[in-house]
Structure formats: structure tokens, C-alpha cells
C-alpha positions, -999 to +999 in steps of 0.1 A: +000+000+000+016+033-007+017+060+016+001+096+011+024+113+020+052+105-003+026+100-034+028+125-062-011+131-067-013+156-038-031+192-036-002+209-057-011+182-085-047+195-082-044+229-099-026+215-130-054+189-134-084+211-129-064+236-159-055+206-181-094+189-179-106+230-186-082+231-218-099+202-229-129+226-240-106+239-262-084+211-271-110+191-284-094+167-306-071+156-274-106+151-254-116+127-285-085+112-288-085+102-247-125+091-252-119+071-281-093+050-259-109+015-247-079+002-229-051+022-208-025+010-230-045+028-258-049+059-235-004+057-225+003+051-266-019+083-276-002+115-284-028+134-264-016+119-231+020+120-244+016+160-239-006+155-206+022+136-193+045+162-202+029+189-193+025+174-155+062+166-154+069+202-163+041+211-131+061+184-107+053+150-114+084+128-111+101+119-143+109+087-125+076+074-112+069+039-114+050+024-138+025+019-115+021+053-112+023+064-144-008+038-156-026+055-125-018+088-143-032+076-172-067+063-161-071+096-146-065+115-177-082+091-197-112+089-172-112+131-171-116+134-206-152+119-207-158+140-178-181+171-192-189+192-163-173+194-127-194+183-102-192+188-061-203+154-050-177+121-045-189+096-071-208+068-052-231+095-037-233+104-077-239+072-086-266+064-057-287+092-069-317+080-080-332+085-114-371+077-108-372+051-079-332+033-092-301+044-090-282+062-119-256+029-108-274+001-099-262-020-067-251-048-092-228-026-108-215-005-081-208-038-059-186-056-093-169-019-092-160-025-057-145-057-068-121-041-091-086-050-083-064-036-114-058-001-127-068-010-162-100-026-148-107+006-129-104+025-159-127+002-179-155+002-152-153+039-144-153+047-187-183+030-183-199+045-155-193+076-164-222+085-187-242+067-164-237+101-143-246+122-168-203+126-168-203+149-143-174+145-115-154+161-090-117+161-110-099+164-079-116+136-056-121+112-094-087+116-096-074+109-063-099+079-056-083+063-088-051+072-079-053+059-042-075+027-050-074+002-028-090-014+002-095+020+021-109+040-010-135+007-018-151+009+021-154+047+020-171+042-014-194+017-002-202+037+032-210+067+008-229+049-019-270+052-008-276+012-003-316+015-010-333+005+025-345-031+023-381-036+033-385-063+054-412-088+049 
């Protein structure tokens, strides 16, 4: 597990992210590029990540990061780019909204997203999710959920997800 503290997506990372997702308004043939992705090897071989990644090693981010790190960076810049309006809510309370009397993410879906182990399945599941949400997301708390995935990230998750109240018989 690695420690917060010594992990690159911190709150000086933030600001960069929030600017680089904004330019995507502008940069629109990047944002297709990073939708069109399907995979996160697709998403690391694309030229528009090639200049994100760039750009955030000029703004910090250490030339020498893993490669665990860097796929991490890449789900979150590929996950950003199908993110179409900022939003102030963590994504399970997104996703537990309701949309009539179900969720915009059912329970089946959200509980096989909890089950995600992998980076690249992370980045599959939440590609999918996404429009689910009407692609609305908080950039900063998307990005450091994928970034920090894990064990800690999936209970806090599924404590903030709105489990529908069982009616007993």
C-alpha cells in the first residue's frame, strides 16, 4: 500500500489537473483522442496523453515514477476526458442518486466496481460509469480515488454509496 504522504497526486497536483481537464474545452481533438481510448495501454500510446504527461512533469510530477504510477496517471487522464462538467459530489453519492425510484448505478454494478482489483479494470468500469452520471465529476476527488485505489478508497465508497433501504417482509 503506498503512503500519502510520499505520493505525487497531492493538492499541488490538483491545480494543473483542474487547468489541463478546462483546456480540454478547447483542445477538443485531445478530449476525442482520450474518449476514443478502450484500454489504458490505448490511453499511454496516444499523443494526447504523451503531452498531458508532459505537461504534469513540467508542473512536478516525477520523471521517474513507477509504472504503476504512471498507468494510475493515465486512467485519470483518460477517465477526465469523458468528464463534461465538474461536479461537487464524491462519485458513489453520484452514482446512488436516483433516477425515478433506481439508482443512476445500480447496486449490481456499483458492488462488481468495488470488486475491481487492477488499474486498467478501474479505468474500464469507471469509462463506463461515467455516462451513467450524466459525466459529471469532481476532478480532484475522481482523480485521487483512482489514484489511491485500494481497500481504504473501496469501504469509504461503499459507506458513501445510498444502499436502498430493504423492506423487510
Amino acid at each position: 500500500m503506498e503512503d500519502k504522504k510520499s505520493t505525487p497526486i497531492e493538492v499541488i497536483f490538483a491545480k494543473p489537473l483542474f487547468n489541463w481537464w478546462q483546456g480540454l474545452d478547447e483542445d477538443r481533438a485531445s478530449r476525442a483522442v482520450l474518449r476514443r481510448c478502450a484500454t489504458l495501454d490505448a490511453v499511454t500510446l496516444s499523443d494526447a496523453y504523451q503531452h498531458f504527461y508532459r505537461y504534469m512533469v513540467a508542473c512536478g510530477w516525477p520523471e521517474n515514477a513507477s509504472e504503476r504510477q504512471r498507468d494510475k496517471l493515465a486512467a485519470i487522464a483518460g477517465l477526465l476526458a469523458h468528464v463534461k462538467t465538474e461536479d461537487t459530489q464524491r462519485l458513489p453519492i453520484k452514482m446512488s442518486e436516483l433516477a425515478g425510484d433506481r439508482p443512476l448505478v445500480s447496486e449490481l454494478r456499483f458492488r462488481d466496481l468495488l470488486k475491481v482489483e487492477t488499474t486498467d479494470e478501474l479505468f474500464d468500469s469507471l469509462r463506463r460509469v461515467l455516462p451513467l452520471i450524466d459525466k459529471k465529476a469532481n476532478i480532484y476527488l475522481l482523480a485521487n480515488d483512482v489514484y489511491f485505489w485500494g481497500d481504504k478508497i473501496k469501504k469509504d465508497w461503499a459507506y458513501s454509496y445510498r444502499w436502498p433501504v430493504k423492506q423487510s417482509a
